[in-house]
N, C-alpha and C positions, 0 to 999 in steps of 0.2 A: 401741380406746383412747379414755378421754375425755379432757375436755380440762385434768383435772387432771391427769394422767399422763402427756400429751404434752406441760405446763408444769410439770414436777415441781423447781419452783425450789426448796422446801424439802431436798427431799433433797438435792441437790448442796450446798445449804450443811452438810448436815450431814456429807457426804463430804470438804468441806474445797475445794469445785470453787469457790470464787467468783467468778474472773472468767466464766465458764460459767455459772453460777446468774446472775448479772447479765444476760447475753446472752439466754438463757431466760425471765427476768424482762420484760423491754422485750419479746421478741417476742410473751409472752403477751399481756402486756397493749395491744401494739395489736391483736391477734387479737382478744379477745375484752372487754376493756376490765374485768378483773377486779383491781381493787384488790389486795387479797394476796397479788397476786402481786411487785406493787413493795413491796408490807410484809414481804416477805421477800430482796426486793434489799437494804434497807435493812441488813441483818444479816449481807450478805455485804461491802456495802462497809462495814462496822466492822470486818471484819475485815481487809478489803483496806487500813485505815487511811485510806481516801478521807472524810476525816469531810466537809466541804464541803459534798459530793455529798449524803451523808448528811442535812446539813441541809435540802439544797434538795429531795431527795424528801420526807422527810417535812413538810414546808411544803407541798409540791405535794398530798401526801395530807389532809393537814389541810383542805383546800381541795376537795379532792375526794370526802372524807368528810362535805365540811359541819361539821367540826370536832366530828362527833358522838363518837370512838373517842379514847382517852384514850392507847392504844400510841404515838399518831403523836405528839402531844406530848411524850411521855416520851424516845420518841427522839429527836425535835429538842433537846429540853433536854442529853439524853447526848452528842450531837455536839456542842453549843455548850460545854460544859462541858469534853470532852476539849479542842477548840480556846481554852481560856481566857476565853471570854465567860460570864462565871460568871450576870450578871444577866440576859439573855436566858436562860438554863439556868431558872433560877429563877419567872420569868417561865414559861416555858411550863411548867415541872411546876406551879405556881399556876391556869394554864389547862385543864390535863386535869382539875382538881375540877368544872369544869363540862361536862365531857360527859356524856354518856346509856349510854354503853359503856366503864363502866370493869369492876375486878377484884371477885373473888367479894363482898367485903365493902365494896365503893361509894367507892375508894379510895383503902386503902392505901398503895397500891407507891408510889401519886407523893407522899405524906406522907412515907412513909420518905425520901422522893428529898430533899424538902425539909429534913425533920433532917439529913439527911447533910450538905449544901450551909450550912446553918447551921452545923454545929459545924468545917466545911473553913475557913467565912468569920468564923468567930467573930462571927456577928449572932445573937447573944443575941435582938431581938424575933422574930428570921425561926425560933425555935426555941419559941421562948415559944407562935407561933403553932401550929407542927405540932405543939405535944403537946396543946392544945386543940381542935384538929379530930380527933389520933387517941384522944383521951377521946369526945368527939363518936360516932365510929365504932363504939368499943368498945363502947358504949350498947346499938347496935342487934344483932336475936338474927343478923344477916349473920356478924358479926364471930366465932361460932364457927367459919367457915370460915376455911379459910388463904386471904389469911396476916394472920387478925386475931392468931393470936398474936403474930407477929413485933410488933404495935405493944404488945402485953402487955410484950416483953422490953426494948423501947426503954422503957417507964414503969418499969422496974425490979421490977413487978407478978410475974414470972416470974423462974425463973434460966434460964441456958444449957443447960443440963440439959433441965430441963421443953417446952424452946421445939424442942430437938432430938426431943424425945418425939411431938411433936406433925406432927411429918414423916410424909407419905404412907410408906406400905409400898410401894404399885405402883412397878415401876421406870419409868425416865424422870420421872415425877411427882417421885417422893422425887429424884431429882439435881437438878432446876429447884429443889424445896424446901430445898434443903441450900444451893444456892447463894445462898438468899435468906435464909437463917437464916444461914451464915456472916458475908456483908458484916452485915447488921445487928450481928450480934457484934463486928465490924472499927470500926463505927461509933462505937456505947460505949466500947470500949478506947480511940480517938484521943480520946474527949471526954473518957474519965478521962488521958490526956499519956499513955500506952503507945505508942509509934509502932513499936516494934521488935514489938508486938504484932498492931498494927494492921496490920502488912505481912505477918506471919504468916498472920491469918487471913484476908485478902485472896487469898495466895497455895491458902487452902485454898478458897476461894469460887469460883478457875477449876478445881479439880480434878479435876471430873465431866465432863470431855468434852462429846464434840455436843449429850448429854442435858438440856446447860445453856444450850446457845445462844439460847434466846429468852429468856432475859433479861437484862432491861439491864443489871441489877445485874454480869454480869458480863463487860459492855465497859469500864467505867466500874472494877472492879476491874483488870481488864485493865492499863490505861491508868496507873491510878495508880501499879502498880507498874515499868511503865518507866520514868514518869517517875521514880522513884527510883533506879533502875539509870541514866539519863542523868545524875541528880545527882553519881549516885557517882564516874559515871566521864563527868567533863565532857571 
């Protein structure tokens, strides 16, 4: 057995084990001091709702990465952001443009993070800005890969249709892609005032099971819709 197999903390998150998957996580990584293995603790305590925790590992990994890998900001920003600290959120998805290890098209994901954050906080310049870096992106021949569509359907450049077109065939691939084509869909809707739309498609963004757990998009979809179901029912 190696010693990916004897720290198989991914799987147990995706079997739903996370306090387990956390326990595995810490003993790998003082065994053998492998990073990924706390970068996927990090995805157990979002689900554990341990956001906190969640900040301060990816803080710790950020630090431990040398701030090269652009996940560990995204998820800091995702936990700051579930806990209401919008401008720390902001702040670090701003920070992941400069590392060395971002997503297929040199990224995206944290642009999109930043429109999002913008049209939540209605800061018009902090929106102004993310459609100019994902013009910036689209430029480059990166951005046929996904998910440079998704900033095609954020510019209006694309319908919903087309952007759905554009989703992997491979399974697990296409459920992580679907869940990041729906929020971005959820996204536009709240900016055009659809809200009862916007929680629709939110709710169809968690719909893919474990296949979708690595992305952030949808802890943070997750999230928003309790926090509506807490509204409801104060």
């Amino acid at each position: 057995m190696n010693i990916h197999q004897k720290f198989d903390v991914w799987s147990l998150v995706q079997n739903n084990e996370f306090e387990k998957a956390c326990e595995i996580a810490d003993a790998g990584y003082e065994a053998v001091g492998y990073a990924p293995f706390l970068r996927n603790k990090v995805y157990a305590l979002f689900h554990l709702e341990r956001y906190i925790e969640a900040v301060h590992l990816s803080d710790k990994l950020i630090e431990i990465e040398g701030g090269r890998i652009s996940t560990d900001y995204i998820h800091s920003g995702i936990a700051n952001w579930i806990l209401g600290n919008y401008s720390k959120s902001i702040e670090a998805w701003q920070e992941a443009q400069n590392c060395n290890y971002k997503d297929a098209v040199g990224g995206m994901d944290t642009l999109l993070l930043l429109y999002f954050a913008a049209i939540k906080t209605n800061d018009g310049k902090l929106r102004l800005s993310a459609v100019r870096e994902i013009k910036k992106l689209l430029k480059s021949k990166l951005a046929l890969n996904y998910p440079g569509p998704l900033g095609h359907y954020l510019l209006e450049e694309i319908t919903e249709k087309q952007l759905i077109g554009y989703v992997a065939k491979v399974p697990i691939l296409k459920e992580r892609e679907l869940c990041q084509a729906h929020f971005v869909s959820a996204i536009k809707v709240l900016e055009k005032g659809d809200t009862n739309a916007y929680y629709r498609k939110l709710r169809e963004c968690i719909n893919y099971g474990s296949a979708s757990y690595l992305e952030g998009v949808y802890y943070l979809a997750k999230a928003e819709l309790e926090n509506r179901t807490k509204s409801d029912n104060p």
